[in-house]
C-alpha positions as CSV (number, residue, x, y, z in Angstrom):
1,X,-33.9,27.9,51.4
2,X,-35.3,28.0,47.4
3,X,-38.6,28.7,47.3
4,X,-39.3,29.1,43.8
5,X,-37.0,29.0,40.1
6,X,-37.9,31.1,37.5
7,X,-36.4,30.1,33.4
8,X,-36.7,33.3,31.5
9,X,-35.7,31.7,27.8
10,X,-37.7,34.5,26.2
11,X,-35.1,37.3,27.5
12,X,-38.2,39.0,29.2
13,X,-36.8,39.3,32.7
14,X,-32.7,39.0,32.0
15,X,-30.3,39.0,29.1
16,X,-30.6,35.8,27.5
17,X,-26.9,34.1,26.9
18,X,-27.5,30.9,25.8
19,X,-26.9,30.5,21.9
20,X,-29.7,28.5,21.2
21,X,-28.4,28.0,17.3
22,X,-25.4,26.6,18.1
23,X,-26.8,24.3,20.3
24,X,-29.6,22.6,17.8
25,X,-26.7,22.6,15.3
26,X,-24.5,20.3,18.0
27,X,-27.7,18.2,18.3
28,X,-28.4,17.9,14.6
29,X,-24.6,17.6,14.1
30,X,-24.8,14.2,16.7
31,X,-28.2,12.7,15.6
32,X,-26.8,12.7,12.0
33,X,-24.3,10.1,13.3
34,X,-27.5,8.0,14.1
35,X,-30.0,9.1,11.3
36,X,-29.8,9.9,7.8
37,X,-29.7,13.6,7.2
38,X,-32.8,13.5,4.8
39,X,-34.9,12.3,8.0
40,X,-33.0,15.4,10.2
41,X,-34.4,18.1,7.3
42,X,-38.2,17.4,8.2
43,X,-38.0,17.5,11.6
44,X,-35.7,20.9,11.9
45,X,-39.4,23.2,12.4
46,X,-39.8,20.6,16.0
47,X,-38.8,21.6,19.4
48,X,-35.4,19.6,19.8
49,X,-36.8,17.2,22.5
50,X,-39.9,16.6,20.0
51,X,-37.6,16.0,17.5
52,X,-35.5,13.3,19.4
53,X,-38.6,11.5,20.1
54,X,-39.9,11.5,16.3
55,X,-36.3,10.3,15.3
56,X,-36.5,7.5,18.2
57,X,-39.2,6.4,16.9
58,X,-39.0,5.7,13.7
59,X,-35.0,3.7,14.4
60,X,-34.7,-0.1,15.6
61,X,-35.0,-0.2,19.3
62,X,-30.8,-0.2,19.9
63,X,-30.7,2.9,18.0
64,X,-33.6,4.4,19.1
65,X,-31.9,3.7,22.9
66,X,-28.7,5.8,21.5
67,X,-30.3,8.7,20.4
């Protein structure tokens, strides 16, 4: 049975593998089908998931539904 999970993003406790870069570039790269690109620039300092939200937000409800 798991008793507990432990997400070491920080590389503290384990190698860290993910490639974090590429991955907000494949996000960027997809939001830009949805957003202008000017509105992507601002936002680029945000955590990705704050990001989406601020995007959402600011896009007509279908759009904001898509992203």
């Amino acid at each position: 049975m798991i008793k507990g999970v432990v997400f070491d993003f920080d590389g503290t406790l384990t190698e860290l593998r993910l490639d974090f870069e590429r991955m907000r570039h494949e996000i960027l790269k997809t939001l830009s089908r949805y957003v202008p690109v000017d509105r992507l620039n601002g936002k680029k300092s945000l955590y990705i998931i704050e990001m989406i939200h601020a995007l959402a937000e600011g896009c007509d409800p279908e759009t904001a539904r898509a992203i």
